[in-house]
Structure formats: structure tokens, C-alpha cells
C-alpha positions in Angstrom: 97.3 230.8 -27.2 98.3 227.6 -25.4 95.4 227.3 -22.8 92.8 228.5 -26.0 94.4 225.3 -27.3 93.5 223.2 -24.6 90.3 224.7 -24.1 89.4 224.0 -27.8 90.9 220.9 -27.7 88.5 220.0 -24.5 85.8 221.0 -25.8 85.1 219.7 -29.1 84.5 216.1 -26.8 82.2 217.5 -24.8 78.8 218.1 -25.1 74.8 219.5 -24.8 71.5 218.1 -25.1 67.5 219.1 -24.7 65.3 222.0 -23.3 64.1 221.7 -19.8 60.4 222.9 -20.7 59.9 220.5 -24.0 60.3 217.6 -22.0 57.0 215.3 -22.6 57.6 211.3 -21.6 56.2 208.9 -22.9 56.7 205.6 -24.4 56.1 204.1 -27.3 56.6 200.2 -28.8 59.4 200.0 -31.7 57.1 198.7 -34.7 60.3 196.4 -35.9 62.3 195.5 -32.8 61.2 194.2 -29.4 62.6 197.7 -28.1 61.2 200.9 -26.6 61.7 204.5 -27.5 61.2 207.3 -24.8 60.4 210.5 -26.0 61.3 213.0 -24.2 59.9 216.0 -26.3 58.1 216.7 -29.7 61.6 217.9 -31.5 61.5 218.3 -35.2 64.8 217.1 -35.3 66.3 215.0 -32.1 69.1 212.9 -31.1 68.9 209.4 -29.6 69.8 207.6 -26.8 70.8 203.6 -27.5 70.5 201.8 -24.6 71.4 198.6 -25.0 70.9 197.4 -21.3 67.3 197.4 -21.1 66.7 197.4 -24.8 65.5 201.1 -24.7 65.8 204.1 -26.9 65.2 207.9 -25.4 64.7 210.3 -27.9 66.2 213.8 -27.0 64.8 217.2 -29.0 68.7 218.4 -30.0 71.0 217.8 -32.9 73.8 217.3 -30.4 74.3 215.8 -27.3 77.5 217.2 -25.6 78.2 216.0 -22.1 77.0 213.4 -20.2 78.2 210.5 -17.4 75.8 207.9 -16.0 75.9 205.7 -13.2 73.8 203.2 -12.6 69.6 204.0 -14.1 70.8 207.7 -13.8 72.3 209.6 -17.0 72.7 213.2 -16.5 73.4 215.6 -19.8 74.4 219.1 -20.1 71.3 220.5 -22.7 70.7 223.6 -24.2 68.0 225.7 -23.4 67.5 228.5 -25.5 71.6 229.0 -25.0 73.2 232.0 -26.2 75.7 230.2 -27.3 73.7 227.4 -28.3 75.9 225.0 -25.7 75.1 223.6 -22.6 73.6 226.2 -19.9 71.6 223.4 -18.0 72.1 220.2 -16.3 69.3 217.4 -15.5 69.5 214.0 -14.9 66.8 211.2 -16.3 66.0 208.2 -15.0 66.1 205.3 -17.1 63.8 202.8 -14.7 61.2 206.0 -13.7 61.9 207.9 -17.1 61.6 210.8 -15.2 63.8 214.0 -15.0 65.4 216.7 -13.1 67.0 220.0 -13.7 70.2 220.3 -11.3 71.7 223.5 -12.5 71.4 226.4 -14.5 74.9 228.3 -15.8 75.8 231.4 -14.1 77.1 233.2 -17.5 75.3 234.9 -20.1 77.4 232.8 -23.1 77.4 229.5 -21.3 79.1 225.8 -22.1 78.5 223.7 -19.4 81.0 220.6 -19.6 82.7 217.8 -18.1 80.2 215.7 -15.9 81.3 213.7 -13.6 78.9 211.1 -11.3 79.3 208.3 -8.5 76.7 207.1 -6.3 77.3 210.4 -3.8 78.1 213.4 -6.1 77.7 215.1 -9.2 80.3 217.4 -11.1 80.7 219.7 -13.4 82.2 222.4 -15.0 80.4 225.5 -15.6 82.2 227.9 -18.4 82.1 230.6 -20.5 82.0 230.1 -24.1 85.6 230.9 -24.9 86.6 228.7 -21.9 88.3 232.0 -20.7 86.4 231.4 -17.1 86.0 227.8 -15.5 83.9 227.5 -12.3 84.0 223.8 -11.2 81.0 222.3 -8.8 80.0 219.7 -7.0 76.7 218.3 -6.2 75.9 215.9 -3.3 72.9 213.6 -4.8 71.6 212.6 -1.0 71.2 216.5 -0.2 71.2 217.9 -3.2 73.4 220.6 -2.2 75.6 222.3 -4.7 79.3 223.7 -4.0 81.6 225.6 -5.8 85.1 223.9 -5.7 87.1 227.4 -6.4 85.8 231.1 -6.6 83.5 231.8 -9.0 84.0 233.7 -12.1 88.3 234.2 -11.1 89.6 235.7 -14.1 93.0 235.0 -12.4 92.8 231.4 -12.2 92.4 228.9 -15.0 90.8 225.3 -14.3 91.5 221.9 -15.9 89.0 219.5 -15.9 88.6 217.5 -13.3 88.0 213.6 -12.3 86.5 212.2 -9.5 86.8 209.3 -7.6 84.8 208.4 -4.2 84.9 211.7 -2.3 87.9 213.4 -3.9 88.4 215.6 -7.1 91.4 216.1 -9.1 92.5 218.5 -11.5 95.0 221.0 -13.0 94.7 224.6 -12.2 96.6 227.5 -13.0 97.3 230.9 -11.5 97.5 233.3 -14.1 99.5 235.9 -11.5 102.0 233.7 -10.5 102.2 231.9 -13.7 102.6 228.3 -12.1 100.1 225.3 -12.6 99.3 222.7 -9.8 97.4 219.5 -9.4 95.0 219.8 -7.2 93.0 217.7 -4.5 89.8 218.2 -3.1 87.8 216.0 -0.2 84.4 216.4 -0.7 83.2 215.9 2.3 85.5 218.0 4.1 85.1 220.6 1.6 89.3 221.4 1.9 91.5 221.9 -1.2 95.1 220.6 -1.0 97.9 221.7 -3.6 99.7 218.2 -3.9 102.4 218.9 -6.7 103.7 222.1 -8.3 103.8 221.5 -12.5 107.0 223.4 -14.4 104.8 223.0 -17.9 101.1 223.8 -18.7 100.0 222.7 -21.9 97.6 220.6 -23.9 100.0 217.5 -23.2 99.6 217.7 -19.3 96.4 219.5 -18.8 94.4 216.7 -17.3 95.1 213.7 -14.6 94.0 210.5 -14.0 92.8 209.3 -11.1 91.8 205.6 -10.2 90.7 204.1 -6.6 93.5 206.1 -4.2 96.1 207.1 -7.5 96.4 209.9 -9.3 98.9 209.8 -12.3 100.2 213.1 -13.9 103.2 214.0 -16.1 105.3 217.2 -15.9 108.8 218.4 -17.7 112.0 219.5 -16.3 114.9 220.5 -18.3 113.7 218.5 -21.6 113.3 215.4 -19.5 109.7 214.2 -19.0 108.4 212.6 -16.0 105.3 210.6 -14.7 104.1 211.1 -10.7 101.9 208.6 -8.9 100.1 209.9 -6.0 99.0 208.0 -3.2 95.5 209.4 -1.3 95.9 206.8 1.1 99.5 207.6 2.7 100.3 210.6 0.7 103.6 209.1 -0.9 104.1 210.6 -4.3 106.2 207.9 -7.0 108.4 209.8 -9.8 109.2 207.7 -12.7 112.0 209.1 -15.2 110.7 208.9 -19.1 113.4 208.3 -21.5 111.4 210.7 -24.2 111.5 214.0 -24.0 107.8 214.8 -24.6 104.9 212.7 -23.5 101.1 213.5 -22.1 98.0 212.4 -21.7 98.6 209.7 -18.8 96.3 207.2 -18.5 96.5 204.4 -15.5 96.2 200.9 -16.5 95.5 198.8 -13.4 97.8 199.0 -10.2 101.3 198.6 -12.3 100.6 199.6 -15.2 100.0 203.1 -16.8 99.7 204.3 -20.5 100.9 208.1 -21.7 101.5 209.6 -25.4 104.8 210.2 -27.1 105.2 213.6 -29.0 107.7 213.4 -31.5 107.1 217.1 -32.6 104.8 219.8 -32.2 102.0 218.1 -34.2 100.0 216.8 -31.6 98.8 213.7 -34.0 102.6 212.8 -34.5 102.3 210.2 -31.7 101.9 206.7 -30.3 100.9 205.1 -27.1 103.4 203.6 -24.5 103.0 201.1 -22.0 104.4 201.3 -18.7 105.0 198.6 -16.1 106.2 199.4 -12.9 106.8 196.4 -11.4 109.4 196.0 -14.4 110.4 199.5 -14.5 110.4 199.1 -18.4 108.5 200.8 -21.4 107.0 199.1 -24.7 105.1 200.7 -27.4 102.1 200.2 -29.1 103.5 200.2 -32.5 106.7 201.1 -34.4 105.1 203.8 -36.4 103.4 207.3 -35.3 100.1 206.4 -34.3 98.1 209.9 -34.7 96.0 209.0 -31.5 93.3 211.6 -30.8 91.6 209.5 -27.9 92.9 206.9 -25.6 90.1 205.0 -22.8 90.7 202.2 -21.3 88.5 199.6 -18.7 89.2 197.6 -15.9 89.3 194.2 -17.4 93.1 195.9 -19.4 91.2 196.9 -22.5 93.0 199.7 -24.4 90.4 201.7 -26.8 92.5 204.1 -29.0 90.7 206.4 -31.7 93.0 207.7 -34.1 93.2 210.6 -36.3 89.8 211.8 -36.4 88.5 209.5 -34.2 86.1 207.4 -36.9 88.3 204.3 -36.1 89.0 203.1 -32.5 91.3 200.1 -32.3 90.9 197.5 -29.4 94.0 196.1 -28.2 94.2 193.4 -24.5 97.3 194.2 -22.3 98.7 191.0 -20.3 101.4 191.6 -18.1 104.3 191.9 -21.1 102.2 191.9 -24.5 100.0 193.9 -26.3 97.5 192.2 -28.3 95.3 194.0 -31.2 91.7 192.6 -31.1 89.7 194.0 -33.3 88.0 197.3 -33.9 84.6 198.8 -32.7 82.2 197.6 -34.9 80.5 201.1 -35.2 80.6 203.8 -37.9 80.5 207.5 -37.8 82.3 207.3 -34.3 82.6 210.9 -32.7 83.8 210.1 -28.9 83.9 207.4 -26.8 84.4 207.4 -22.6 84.0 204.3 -19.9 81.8 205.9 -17.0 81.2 203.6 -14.4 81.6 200.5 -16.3 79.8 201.6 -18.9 80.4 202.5 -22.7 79.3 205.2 -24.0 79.8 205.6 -27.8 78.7 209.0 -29.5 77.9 209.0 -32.8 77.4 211.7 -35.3 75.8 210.3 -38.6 77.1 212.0 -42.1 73.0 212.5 -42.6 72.0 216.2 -41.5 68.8 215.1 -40.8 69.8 212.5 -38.1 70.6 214.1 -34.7 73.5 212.4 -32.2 73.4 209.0 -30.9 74.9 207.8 -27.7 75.3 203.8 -27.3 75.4 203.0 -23.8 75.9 199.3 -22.5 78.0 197.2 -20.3 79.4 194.9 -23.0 82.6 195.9 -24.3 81.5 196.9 -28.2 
């Protein structure tokens, strides 16, 4: 019951979009605004792309849009194509500048959901699933050769993947052995094509399922013995820092800059009885967010210290600036109907789901911090 939880949990903020063979570009002039609308199909009812770089708006023939990353003029979306399950089972990639498309992959199970993309300026990945998340295969795409690896064996009933996060040539991730019961983070070059077991977990749960991994760091948490505990990584020499947490349950880790990190504190098995923490290094000390439970549900954060928490159901996110020893609220993202919210590549991408049935997903994307 406890990875179904995490699978469900991961997988109500992912994501699908569009079918391959109703694609039809062209572009049109916004009768009111200076903007452009891209239509990428003749969809009775379609979701929208908001770019607010170039002023541009792609409209995509699906009532959701579930997974997605961009970098640079490149988006690539997980879409559905008459899917069983009517999830992802295809990936493509559009190109803002060209507004043309590709298809990159196709799932390998009957009852698909293909999730958690991941892009840089040399790979692709993904996760390819099953619909009950009971089977995770993980790949990797080089975008010079076009090439596409699997990262473990395919279709393993006796493994159980996290999601992964990728930085330069490496991926990270959880992954669990189902025989031997243990769960370990992972490492895996790219280029080499070599997987490296670089810590041994004593807890697998919802709380530590996923890592985060910035430049040549990867944070992680773990408990022993009721105490909790926060590991730092280093790619580079292959030092690994342990820092003691004076609470006895915390999770989802999330570095700050290069001495500072965020995680969760659990006060009790209610995942939403929680609130954020801030730890520096350099001081060795923690400071919270906030006196009272915070029921955060999402926690992003950007490289100029901006802390984006949603809460509860995620409609509000909260913007707070960290300086080196305070924690300042700023405001709140001045959008409604908020659904998720990720930083890929220096880019925000805010998805929307409007109360209207008739109105399909929209996904903000721009540089400017909303």
C-alpha cells in the first residue's frame, strides 16, 4: 500500500497531451491581442499553451496536458493517442521557433502512463509505466543521435523505480528491490551508460521517494532508529555529507543554493500536517517557515532563492525570498485555478485547470518569475 501511495501521489502532477496523427500547424493572428495562437489540431475541445516569451499561444486537441519539460524553443509533452488508459503512451517534442513536431516514443504497455520528462540540451528522459505504476521502465534519449536507452531492465516486476532527475550527463533516482526489500539512490552517467548504487536507504515511503539533484549535489533524506537524516552527495569527489535532523520525520528535500537546502516536517501521518524548514550549512542551524502546520502539497524553488510553496490543494502558491538568515513572504502568484507548478530550465511553467468543463488545460510558460 505504501509505494501505491507514492505512485498515486506522483502521478496526479504529471501529465498527457495530443494525438500524434491530428496534428495540423498553422497560425493564426489573436483578433484582441498582438499574440499568436498555433493550432496544432482541429480538437473540439483542446488545451492551451501560454507562452509568454514570444507572445504565442499553441492550442493542443486534449482536455489535459500531463507531462511536460522544455528547454530552450523545445517543449516536449507526454500525449495521448487513442490510450487505453486515456494517459500518456506517446512522447513528441514541438518547436516553438519552427512550430514543428516530432514523435520520440511510443509506450511499450498495453495500459500506458508515460510520465516524468526530463530535458537538457543533450538528453531526454522519461518514465514509461503502466497504469497502476506497478512497472516503471526509465529511458533516456540522446537529442544529437537520437538514440534511446533503457536505464534498468524493462518491464522488472521485481524492481520498483522512483522518479528520476537529471542534471548534465547523470540521472538520479530511488529504486527499490522488491526481493531484497531495500531501496537505494541511484546514479547513472549517461554517457558511459554505467549505474552506481551510491547510498543504501533504511525507509521507502512517500516522504523519501525522490532526490534532488543540482550542478554536482544530490540531496536525499533517510531514517534510522526514529532519527531523520539529510545526505549530500558530491559527483565531483564522491564525498557524501550526513546532516543530523532534530525531527523525527521529514521528506521531500529540496536544495536551495550551495548552503542551503529546504525539506518537510511530518508531525503525524497526515501527509498535509507539515511545514517547510530551512537549512544552512554553513551555520549548521534550522529555521522554519512558519509557527503553524503549513499543509504544503508542493514546494519549487529557482536559482535566484525563490521559494514557491502551494498548499493544501495547491490553488494558492505563496512566494517567499531566502537571504542568508531570513525568510521573507512576497506575495502570491497572481494566477487562479492553479493545478501544478515546476522551474525547468529557468523557466516557469504554471498548469492550470479552469472550474469551466468546457475549457481544456493551460500551461504558462515564461522566464519572469509570476
Amino acid at each position: 500500500m505504501k509505494k501505491k501511495y507514492l505512485v498515486l501521489s506522483l502521478s496526479i502532477l504529471t501529465a498527457v497531451i495530443i494525438s500524434y496523427f491530428l496534428f495540423d500547424v498553422f497560425e493564426t493572428k489573436n483578433k484582441n491581442t498582438s499574440s499568436q495562437a498555433t493550432n496544432l489540431s482541429k480538437g473540439s475541445k483542446s488545451s492551451t499553451i501560454i507562452d509568454k516569451n514570444n507572445n504565442i499561444k499553441i492550442k493542443i486537441p486534449s482536455s489535459e496536458i500531463f507531462s511536460y519539460n522544455i528547454y530552450k524553443d523545445i517543449i516536449y509533452m507526454s500525449i495521448d493517442e487513442n490510450s487505453k488508459s486515456k494517459l500518456g503512451n506517446k512522447i513528441i517534442q514541438y518547436n516553438i521557433k519552427t512550430k514543428r513536431k516530432s514523435n520520440l516514443f511510443t509506450t511499450k504497455f498495453e495500459s500506458s502512463s508515460v510520465q516524468g520528462i526530463k530535458a537538457n540540451n543533450n538528453w531526454v528522459t522519461w518514465v514509461d509505466a503502466d497504469d497502476y505504476g506497478e512497472q516503471k521502465n526509465i529511458y533516456a534519449m540522446n537529442t544529437n543521435t537520437r538514440k534511446i536507452t533503457a536505464i534498468t531492465n524493462e518491464h522488472d516486476t521485481t524492481i520498483d523505480n522512483g522518479f528520476p532527475a537529471l542534471r548534465d550527463h547523470y540521472l538520479s533516482w530511488i529504486y527499490y528491490d522488491k526481493n531484497k526489500n531495500k531501496s537505494y539512490v541511484m546514479l547513472r552517467d549517461l554517457n558511459k551508460k554505467t549505474n552506481k548504487n551510491i547510498f543504501i536507504l533504511e525507509t521507502f515511503g512517500p516522504e523519501n521517494s525522490r532526490v534532488s539533484f543540482v550542478n554536482n549535489k544530490i540531496l536525499f533524506t533517510d531514517q534510522k532508529k526514529g532519527v531523520s537524516y539529510c545526505y549530500i552527495y558530491n559527483i565531483s569527489n564522491q564525498t557524501l555529507q550526513t546532516f543530523k535532523v532534530p525531527y523525527e520525520n521529514i521528506g521531500m528535500a529540496t536544495i536551495l543554493n550551495d548552503h542551503q537546502f529546504l525539506y518537510l516536517r511530518f508531525y503525524s501521518d497526515r501527509y498535509f500536517d507539515n511545514k517547510v524548514v530551512l537549512y544552512d550549512i554553513r551555520r549548521k542551524k534550522e529555521k522554519e517557515f512558519s509557527k503553524q502546520y503549513m499543509n504544503v502539497s508542493k514546494l519549487v524553488v529557482d536559482s535566484q532563492n525563490h521559494v514557491l510553496i502551494g498548499t493544501g490543494d495547491k490553488i494558492d502558491f505563496d512566494k517567499y525570498e531566502v537571504a542568508d538568515n531570513t525568510i521573507n513572504k512576497i506575495g502570491k502568484i497572481n494566477e487562479n485555478n492553479i493545478f501544478d507548478l515546476q522551474i525547468e530550465n529557468g523557466v516557469y511553467m504554471i498548469e492550470k485547470r479552469p472550474r469551466n468543463s468546457n475549457i481544456g488545460t493551460e500551461l504558462i510558460i515564461s522566464k519572469n518569475l509570476p
